[in-house]
N, CA and C atoms as an extended XYZ file, in Angstrom:
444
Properties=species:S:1:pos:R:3:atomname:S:1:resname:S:1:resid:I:1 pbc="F F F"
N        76.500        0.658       58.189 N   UNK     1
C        75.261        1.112       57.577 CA  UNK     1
C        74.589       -0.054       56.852 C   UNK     1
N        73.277       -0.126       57.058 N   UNK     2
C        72.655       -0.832       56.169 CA  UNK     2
C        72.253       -0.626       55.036 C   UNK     2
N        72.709       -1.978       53.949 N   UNK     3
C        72.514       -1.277       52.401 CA  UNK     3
C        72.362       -3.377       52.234 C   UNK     3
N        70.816       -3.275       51.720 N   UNK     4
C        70.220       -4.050       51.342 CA  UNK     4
C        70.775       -4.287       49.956 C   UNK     4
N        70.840       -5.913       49.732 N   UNK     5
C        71.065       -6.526       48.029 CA  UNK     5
C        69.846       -7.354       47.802 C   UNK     5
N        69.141       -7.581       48.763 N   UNK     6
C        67.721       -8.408       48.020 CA  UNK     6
C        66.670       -7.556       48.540 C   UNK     6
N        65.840       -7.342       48.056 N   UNK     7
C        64.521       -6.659       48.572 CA  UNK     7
C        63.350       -7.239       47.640 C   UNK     7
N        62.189       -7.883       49.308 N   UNK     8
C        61.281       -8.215       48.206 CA  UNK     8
C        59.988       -7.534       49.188 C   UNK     8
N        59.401       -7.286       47.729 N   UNK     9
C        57.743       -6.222       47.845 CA  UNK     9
C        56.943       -7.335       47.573 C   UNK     9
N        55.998       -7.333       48.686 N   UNK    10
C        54.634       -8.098       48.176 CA  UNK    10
C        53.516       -7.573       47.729 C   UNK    10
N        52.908       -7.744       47.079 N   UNK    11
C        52.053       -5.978       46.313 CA  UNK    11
C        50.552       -7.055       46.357 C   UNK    11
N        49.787       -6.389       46.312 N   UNK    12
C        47.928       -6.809       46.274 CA  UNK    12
C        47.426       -5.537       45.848 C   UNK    12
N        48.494       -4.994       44.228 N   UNK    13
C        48.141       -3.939       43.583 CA  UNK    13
C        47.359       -2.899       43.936 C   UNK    13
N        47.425       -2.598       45.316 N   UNK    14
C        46.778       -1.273       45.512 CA  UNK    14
C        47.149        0.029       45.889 C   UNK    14
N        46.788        0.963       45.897 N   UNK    15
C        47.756        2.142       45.928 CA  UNK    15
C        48.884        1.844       46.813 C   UNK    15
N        48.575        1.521       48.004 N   UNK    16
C        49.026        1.352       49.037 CA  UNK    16
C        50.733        0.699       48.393 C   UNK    16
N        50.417       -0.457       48.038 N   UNK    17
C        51.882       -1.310       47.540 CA  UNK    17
C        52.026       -1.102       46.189 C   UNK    17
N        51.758        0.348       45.718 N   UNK    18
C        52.353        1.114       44.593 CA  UNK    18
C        53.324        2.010       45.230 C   UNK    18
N        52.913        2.220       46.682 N   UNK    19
C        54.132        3.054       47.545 CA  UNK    19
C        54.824        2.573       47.665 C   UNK    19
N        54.796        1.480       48.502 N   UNK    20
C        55.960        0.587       48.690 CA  UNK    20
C        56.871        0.229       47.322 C   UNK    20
N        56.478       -0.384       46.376 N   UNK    21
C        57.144       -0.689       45.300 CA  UNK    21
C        58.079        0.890       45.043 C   UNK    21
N        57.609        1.976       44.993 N   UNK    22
C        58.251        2.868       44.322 CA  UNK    22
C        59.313        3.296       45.851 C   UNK    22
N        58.854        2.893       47.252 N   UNK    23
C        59.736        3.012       47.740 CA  UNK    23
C        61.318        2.503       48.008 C   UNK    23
N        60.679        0.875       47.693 N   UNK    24
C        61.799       -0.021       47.647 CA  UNK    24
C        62.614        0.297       46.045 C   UNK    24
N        62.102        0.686       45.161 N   UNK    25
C        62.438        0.877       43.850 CA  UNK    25
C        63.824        1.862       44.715 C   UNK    25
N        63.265        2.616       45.052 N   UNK    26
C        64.295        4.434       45.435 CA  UNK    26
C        65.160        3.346       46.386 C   UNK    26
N        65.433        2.603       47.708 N   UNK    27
C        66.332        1.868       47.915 CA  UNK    27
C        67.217        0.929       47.294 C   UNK    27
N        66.737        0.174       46.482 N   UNK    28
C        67.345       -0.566       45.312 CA  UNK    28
C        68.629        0.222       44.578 C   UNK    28
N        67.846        1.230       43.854 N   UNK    29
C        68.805        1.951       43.068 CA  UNK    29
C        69.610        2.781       43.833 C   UNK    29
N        69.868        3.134       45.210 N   UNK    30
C        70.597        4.161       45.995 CA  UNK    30
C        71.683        2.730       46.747 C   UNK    30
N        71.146        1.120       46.490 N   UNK    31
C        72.328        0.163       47.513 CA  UNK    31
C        72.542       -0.657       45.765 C   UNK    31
N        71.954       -0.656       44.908 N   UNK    32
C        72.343       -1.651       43.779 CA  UNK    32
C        71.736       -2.851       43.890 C   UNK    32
N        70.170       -3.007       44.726 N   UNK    33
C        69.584       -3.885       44.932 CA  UNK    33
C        68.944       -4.448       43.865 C   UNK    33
N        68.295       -5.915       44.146 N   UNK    34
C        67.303       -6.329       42.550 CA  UNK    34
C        66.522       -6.357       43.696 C   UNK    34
N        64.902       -6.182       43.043 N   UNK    35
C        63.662       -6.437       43.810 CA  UNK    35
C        63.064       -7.290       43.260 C   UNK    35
N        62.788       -7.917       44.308 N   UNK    36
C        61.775       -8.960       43.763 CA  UNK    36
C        60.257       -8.891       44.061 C   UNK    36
N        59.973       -8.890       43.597 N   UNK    37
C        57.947       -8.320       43.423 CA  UNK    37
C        56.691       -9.412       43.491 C   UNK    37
N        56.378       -9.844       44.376 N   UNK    38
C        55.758      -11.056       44.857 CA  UNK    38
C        54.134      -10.664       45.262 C   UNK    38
N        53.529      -10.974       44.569 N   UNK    39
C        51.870      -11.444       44.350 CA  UNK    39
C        51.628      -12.695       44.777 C   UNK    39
N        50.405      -12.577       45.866 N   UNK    40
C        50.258      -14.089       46.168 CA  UNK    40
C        48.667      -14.179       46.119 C   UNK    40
N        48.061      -14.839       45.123 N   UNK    41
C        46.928      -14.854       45.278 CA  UNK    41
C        46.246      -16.200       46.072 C   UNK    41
N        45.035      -16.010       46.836 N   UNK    42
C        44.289      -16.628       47.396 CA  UNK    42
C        43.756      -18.485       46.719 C   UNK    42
N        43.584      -19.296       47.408 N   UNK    43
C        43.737      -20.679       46.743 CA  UNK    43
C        42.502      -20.770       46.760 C   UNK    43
N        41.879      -20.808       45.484 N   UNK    44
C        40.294      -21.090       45.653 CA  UNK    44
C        39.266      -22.884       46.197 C   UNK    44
N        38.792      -22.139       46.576 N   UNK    45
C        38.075      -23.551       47.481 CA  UNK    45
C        37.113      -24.049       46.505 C   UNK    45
N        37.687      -25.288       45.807 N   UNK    46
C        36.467      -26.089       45.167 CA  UNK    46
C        35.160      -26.592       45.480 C   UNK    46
N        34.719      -26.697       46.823 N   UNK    47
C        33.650      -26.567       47.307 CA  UNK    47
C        33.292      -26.097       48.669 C   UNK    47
N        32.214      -25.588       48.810 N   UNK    48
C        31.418      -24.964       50.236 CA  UNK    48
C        30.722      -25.664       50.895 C   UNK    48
N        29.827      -25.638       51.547 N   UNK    49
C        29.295      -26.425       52.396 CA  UNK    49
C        28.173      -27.298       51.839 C   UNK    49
N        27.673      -26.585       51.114 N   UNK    50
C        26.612      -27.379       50.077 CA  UNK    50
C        26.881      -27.173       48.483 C   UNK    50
N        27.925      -26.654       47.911 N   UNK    51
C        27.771      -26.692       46.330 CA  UNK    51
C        29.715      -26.669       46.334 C   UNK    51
N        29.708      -27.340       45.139 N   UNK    52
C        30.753      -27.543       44.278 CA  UNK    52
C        31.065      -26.665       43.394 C   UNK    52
N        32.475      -26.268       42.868 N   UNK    53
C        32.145      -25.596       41.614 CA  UNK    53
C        33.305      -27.134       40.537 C   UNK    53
N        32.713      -26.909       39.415 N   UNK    54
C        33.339      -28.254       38.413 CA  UNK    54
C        34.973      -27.909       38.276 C   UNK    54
N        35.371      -29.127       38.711 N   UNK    55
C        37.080      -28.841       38.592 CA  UNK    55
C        37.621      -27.916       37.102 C   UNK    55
N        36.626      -28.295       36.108 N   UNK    56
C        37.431      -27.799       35.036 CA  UNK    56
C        36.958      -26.590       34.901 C   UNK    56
N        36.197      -25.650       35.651 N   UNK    57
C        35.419      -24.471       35.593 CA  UNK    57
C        36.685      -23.541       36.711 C   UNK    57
N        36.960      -23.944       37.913 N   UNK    58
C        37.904      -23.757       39.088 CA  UNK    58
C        39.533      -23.628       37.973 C   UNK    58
N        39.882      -24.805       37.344 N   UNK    59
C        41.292      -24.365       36.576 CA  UNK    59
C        40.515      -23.208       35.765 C   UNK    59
N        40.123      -23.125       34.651 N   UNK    60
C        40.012      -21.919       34.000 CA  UNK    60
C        40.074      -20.339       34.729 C   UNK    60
N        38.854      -20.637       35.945 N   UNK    61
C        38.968      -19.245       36.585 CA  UNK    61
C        40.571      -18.955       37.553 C   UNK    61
N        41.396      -20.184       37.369 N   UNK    62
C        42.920      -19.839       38.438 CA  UNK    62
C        43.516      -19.383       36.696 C   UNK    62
N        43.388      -19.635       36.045 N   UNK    63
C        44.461      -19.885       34.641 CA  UNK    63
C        43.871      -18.099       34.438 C   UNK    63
N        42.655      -17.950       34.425 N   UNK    64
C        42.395      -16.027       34.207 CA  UNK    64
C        42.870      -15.681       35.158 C   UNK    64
N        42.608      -15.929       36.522 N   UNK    65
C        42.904      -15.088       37.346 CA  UNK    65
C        44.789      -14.923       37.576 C   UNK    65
N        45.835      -15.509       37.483 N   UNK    66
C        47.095      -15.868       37.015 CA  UNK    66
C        46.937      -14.519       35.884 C   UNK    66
N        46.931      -15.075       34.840 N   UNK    67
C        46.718      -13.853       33.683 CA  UNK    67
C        46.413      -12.815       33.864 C   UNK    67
N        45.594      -12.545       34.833 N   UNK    68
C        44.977      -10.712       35.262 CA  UNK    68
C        46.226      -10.338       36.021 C   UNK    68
N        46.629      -11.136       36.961 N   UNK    69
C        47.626      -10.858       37.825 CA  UNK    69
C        48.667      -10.266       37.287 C   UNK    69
N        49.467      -11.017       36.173 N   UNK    70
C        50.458      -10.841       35.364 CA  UNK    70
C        50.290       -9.628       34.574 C   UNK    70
N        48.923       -9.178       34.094 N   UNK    71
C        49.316       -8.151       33.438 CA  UNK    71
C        48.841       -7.240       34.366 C   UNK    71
N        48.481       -7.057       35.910 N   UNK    72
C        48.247       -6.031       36.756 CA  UNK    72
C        49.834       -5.847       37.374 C   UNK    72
N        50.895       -6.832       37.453 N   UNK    73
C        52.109       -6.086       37.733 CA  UNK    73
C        52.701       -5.553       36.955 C   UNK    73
N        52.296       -6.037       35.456 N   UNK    74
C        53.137       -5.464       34.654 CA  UNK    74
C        52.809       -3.813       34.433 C   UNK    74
N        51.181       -3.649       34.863 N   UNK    75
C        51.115       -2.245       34.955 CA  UNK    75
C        51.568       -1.680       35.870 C   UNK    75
N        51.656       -1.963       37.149 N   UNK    76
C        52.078       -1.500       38.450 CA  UNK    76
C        53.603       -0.839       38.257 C   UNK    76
N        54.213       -2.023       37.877 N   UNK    77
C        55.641       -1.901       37.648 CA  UNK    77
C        56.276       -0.065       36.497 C   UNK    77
N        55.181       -0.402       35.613 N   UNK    78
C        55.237        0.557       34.318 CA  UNK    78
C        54.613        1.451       35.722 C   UNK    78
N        54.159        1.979       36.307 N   UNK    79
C        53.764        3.077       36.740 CA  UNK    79
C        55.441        4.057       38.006 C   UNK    79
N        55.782        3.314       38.768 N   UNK    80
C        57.112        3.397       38.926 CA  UNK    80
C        58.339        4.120       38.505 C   UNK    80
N        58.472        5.323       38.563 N   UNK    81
C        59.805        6.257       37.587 CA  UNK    81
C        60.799        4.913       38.444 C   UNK    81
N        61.731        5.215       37.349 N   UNK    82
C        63.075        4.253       37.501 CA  UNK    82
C        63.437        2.721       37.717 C   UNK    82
N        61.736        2.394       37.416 N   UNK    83
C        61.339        1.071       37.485 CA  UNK    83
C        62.699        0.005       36.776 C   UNK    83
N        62.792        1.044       35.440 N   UNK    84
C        63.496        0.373       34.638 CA  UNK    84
C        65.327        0.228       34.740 C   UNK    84
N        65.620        1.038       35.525 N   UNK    85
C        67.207        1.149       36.429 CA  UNK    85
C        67.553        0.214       37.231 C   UNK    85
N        66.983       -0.544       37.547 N   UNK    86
C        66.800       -1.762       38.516 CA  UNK    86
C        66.170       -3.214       37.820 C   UNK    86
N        66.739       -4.262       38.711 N   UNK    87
C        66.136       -5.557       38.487 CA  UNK    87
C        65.027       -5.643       39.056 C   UNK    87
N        64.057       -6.311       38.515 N   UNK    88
C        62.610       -6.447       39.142 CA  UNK    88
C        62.342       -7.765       38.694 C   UNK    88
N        62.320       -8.643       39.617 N   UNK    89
C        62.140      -10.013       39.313 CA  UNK    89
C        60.580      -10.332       39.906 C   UNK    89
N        59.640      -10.659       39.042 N   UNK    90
C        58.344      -10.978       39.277 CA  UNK    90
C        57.863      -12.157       39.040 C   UNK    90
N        56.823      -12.439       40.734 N   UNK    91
C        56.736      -13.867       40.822 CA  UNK    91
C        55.095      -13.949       41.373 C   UNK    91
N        54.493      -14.779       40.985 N   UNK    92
C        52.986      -14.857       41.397 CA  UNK    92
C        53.077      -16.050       42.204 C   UNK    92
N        52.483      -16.707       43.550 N   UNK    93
C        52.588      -17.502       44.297 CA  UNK    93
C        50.866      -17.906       44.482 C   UNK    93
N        50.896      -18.700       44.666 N   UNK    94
C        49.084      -19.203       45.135 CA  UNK    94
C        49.013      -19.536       46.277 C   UNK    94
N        48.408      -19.460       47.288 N   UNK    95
C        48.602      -19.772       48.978 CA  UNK    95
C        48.337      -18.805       49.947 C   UNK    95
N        48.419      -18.745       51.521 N   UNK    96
C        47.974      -17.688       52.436 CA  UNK    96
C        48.942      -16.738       52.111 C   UNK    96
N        48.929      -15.552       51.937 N   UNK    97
C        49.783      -14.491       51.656 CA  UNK    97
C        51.201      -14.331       53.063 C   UNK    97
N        50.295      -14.594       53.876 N   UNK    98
C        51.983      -13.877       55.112 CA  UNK    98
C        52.635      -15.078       54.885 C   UNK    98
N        52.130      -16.421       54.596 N   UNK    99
C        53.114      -17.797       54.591 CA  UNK    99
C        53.931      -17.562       53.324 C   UNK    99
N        53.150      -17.273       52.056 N   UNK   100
C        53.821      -17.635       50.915 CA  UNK   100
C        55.349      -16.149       51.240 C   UNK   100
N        54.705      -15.345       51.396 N   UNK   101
C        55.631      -14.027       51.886 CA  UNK   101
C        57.223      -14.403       52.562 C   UNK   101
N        56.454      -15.049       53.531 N   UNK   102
C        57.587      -15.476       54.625 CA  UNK   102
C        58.647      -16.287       53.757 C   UNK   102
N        57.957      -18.013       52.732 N   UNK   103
C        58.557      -18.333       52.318 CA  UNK   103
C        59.745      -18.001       51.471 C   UNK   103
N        58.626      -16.973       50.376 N   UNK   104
C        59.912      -16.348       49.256 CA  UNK   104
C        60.852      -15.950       50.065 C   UNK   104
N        60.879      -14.960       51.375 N   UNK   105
C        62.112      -14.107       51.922 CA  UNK   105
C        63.017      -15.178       52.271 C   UNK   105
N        62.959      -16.025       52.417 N   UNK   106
C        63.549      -17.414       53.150 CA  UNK   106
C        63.864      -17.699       51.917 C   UNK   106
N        63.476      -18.106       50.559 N   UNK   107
C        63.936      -18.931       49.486 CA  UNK   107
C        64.777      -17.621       48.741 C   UNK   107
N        64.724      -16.545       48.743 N   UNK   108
C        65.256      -15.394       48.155 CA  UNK   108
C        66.342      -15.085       49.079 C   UNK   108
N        66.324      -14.951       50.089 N   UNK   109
C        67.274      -14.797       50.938 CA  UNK   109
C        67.576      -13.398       50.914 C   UNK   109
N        66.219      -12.914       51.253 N   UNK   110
C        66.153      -11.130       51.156 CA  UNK   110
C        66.354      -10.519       52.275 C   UNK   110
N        67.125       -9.798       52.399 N   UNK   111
C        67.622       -8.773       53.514 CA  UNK   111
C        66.576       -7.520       53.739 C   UNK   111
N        65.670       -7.265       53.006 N   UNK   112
C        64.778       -6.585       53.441 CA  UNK   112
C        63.432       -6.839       52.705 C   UNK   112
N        62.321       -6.468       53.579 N   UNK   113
C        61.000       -6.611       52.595 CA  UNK   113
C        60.264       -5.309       53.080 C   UNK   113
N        59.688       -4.876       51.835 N   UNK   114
C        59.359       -3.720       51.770 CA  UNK   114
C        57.761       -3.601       52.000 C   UNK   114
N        56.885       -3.594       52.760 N   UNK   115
C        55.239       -3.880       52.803 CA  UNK   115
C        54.179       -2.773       52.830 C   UNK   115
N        53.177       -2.924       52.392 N   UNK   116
C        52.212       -1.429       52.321 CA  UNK   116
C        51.506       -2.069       53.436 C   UNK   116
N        51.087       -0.812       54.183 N   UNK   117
C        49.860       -1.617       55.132 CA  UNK   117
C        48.718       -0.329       54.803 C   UNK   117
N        47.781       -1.055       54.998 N   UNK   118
C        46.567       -0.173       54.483 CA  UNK   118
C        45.915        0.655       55.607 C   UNK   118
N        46.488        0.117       56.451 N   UNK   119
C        46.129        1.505       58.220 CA  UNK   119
C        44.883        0.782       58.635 C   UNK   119
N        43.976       -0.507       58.489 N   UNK   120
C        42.887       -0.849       59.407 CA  UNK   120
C        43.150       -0.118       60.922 C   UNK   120
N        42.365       -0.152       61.167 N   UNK   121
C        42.442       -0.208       62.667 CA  UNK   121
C        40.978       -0.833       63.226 C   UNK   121
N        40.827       -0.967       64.639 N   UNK   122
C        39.557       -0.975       65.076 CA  UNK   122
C        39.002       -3.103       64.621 C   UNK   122
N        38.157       -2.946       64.990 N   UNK   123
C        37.053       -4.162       64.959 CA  UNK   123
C        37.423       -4.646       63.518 C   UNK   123
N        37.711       -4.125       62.211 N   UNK   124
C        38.116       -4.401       61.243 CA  UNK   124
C        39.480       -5.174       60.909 C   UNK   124
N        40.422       -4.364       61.855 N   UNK   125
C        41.961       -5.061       61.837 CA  UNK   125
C        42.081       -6.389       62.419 C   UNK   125
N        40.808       -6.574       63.587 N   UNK   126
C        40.902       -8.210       64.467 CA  UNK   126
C        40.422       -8.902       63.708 C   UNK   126
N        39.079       -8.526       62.924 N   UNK   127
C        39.066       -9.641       62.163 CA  UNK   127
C        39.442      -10.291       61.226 C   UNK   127
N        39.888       -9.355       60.347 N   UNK   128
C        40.874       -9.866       59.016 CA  UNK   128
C        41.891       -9.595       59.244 C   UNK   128
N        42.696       -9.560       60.674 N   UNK   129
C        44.418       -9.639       60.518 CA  UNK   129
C        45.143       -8.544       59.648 C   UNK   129
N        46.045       -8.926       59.784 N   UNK   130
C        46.884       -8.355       59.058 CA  UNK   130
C        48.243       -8.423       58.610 C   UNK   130
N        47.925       -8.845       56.959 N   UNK   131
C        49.086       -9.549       56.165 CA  UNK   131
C        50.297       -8.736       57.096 C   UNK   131
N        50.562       -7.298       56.903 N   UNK   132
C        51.359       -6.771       56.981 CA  UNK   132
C        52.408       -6.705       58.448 C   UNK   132
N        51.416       -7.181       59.356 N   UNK   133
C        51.867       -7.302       60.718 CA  UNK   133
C        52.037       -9.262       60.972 C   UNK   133
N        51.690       -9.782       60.242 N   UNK   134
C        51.966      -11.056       60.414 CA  UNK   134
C        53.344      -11.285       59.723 C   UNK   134
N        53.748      -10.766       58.985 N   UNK   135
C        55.050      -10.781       58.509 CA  UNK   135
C        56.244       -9.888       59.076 C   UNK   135
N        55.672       -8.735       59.838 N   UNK   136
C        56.836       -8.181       60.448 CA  UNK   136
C        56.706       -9.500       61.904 C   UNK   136
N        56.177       -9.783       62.190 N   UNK   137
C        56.521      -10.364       63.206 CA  UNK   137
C        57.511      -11.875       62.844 C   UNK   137
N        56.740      -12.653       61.646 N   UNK   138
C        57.474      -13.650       61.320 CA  UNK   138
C        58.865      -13.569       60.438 C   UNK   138
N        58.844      -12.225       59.811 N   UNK   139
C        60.408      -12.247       58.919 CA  UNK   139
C        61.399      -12.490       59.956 C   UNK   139
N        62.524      -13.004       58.902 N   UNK   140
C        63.844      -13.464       59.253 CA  UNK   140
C        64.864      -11.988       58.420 C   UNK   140
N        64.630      -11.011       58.386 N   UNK   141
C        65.174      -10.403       57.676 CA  UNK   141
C        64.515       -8.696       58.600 C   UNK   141
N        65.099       -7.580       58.112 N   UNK   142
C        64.339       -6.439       58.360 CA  UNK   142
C        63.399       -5.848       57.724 C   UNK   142
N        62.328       -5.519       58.099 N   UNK   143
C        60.922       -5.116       57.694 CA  UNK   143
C        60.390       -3.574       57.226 C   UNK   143
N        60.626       -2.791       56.358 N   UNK   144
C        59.875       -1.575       56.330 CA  UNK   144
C        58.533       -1.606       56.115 C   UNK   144
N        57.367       -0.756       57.098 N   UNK   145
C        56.529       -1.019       56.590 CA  UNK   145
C        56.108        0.305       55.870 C   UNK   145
N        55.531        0.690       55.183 N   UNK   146
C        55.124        1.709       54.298 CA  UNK   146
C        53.900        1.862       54.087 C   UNK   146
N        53.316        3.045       54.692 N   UNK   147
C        51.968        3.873       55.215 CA  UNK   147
C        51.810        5.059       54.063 C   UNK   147
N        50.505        4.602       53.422 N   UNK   148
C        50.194        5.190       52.168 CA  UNK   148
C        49.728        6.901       52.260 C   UNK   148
């Protein structure tokens, strides 16, 4: 039988990977797993095709946006029954989300990752991909995906 000891959730705080979290939460505590809870936000582009934004304007808005992050898992987490029965190790990453994803499972050495997918379908799903299917295909580990 399979009974996971690392499990990591990648959350983009939306209902969706409030499921997942509370799902992997209910696996955790039924194998004695710690979860690890991984946010990866987007790397902002200091300039566009014609305008700049001022380097020291770009750190401030990563240094808030970091800070919003931190206290949006910490609510996420608080929303969770049994959140607190379990290890929850929380980590914010900066970079493409399915890479940074892939990485942690590889540097964590997680036996399962737990993912929300938000159900695109159609002309919408080709063009913006999908975190959630780019990582079941690239994990090194087994994949639940979790449909809100």
């Amino acid at each position: 039988m399979f009974s996971p000891k690392t499990i990591l959730v990648p959350t983009d705080y939306s209902q969706y990977s409030d499921k997942a979290l509370e799902t992997a939460v209910a696996i955790a505590k039924q194998h004695g797993a710690k979860v690890y809870l991984l946010h990866v936000s987007a790397v902002q582009q200091q300039c566009t095709v014609d305008y700049c934004i001022d380097a020291a304007l770009l750190e401030q808005l990563e240094k808030t946006s970091m800070e919003a992050a931190t206290e949006m898992m910490q609510e996420q987490v608080s929303k969770v029954p049994d959140a607190g029965s379990i290890e929850i190790v929380r980590d914010i990453k900066r970079g493409v989300p399915y890479e940074e994803i892939l990485k942690e499972q590889a540097a964590r050495k997680a036996d399962l990752i737990v993912i929300a997918s938000h159900g695109r379908t159609g002309l919408l799903h080709h063009l913006m991909g999908s975190v959630a299917q780019k990582v079941v295909h690239g994990a090194k580990c087994a994949v639940l995906l979790v449909k809100g």
